[in-house]
C-alpha positions as CSV (number, residue, x, y, z in Angstrom):
1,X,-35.3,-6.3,-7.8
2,X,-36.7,-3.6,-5.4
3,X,-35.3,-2.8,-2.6
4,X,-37.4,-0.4,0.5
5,X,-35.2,1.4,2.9
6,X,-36.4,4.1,5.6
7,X,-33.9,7.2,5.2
8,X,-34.0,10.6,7.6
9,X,-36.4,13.1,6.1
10,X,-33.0,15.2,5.7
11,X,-31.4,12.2,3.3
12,X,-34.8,12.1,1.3
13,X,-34.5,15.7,0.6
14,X,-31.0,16.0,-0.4
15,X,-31.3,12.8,-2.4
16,X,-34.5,14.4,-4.0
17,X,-32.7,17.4,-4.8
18,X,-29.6,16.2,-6.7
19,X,-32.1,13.5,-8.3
20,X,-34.2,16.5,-9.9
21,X,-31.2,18.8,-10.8
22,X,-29.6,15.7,-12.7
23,X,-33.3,15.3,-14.4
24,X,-33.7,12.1,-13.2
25,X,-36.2,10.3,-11.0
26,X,-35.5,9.5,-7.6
27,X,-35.1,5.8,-8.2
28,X,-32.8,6.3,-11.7
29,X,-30.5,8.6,-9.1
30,X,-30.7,5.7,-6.6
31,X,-30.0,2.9,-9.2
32,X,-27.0,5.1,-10.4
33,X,-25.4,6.0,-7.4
34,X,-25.3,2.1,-6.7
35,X,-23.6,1.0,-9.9
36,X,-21.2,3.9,-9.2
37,X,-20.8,2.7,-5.5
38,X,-20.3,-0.8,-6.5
39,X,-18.2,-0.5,-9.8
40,X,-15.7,1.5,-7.5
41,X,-15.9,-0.8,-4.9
42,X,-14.8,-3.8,-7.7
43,X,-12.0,-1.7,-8.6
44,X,-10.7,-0.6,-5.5
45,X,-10.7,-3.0,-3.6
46,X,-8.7,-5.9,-5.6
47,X,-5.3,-4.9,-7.6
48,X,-5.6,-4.2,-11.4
49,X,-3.0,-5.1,-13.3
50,X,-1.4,-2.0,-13.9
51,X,-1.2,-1.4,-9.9
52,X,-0.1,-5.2,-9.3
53,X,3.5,-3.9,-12.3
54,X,3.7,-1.1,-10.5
55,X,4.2,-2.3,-6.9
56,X,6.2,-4.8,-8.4
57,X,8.4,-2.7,-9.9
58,X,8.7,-0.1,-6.7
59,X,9.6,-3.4,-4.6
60,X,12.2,-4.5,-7.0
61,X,13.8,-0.9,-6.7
62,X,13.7,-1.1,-3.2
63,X,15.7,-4.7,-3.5
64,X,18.0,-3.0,-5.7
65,X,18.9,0.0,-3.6
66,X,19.1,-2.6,-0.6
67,X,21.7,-4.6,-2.9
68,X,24.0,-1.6,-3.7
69,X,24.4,-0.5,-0.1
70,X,28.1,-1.0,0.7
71,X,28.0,-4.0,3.3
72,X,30.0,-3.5,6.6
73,X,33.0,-5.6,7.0
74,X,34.1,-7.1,10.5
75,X,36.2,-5.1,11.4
76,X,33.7,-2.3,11.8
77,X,31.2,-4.6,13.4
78,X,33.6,-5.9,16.1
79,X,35.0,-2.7,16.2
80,X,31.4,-0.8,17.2
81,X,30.8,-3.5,19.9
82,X,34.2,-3.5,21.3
83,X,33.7,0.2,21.9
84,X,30.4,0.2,22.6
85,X,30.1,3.2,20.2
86,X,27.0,3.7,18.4
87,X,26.2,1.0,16.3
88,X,25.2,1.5,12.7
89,X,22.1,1.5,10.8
90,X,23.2,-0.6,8.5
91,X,24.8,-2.9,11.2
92,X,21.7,-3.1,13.2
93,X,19.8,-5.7,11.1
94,X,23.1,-7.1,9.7
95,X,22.9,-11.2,10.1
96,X,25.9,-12.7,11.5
97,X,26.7,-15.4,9.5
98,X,29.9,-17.8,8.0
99,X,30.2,-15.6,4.9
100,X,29.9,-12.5,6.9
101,X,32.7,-13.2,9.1
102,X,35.1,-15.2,6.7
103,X,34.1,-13.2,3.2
104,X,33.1,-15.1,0.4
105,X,36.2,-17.7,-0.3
106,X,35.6,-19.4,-3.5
């Protein structure tokens, strides 16, 4: 395939430049930089495997932690509003709900 483009005189020269100091023609440095450009591209721009196990694994940490955080009973939730103290963190995104109220009855 050929491809013409119209660069800036100063473009021309500095690709010139690194062309002859690699020893290569001005079209090998052109067709080199592009397989570069779009190998990387490729590989950045969709997950590899590797990165796909490794987010995994971060998000599953971050479950865990989320797990292990002591949960606040009622008391301390009825308590903050009653008083209208400072309500907290862990309270702020707390869902009210049957079992949080009532514990878990088996």
């Amino acid at each position: 395939m050929t491809i013409q483009i119209e660069v800036e005189p100063e473009l021309e020269r500095r690709v010139s430049l690194e062309a002859e100091s690699r020893g290569l023609s001005v079209a090998a440095y052109v067709r080199e930089v592009l397989a570069e450009k779009t190998e990387s591209t490729t590989r950045d721009g969709v997950l590899q495997d590797n990165e796909i196990a490794r987010a995994h694994a971060e998000l599953m940490q971050r479950i865990e932690e989320k797990r292990k955080r002591p949960r606040p009973s009622i008391e301390e939730f009825l308590d903050a509003m009653a008083y209208h103290g400072p309500i907290p963190e862990e309270m702020k995104t707390q869902k009210i709900s049957r079992e949080f109220i009532y514990g878990e009855h088996p």
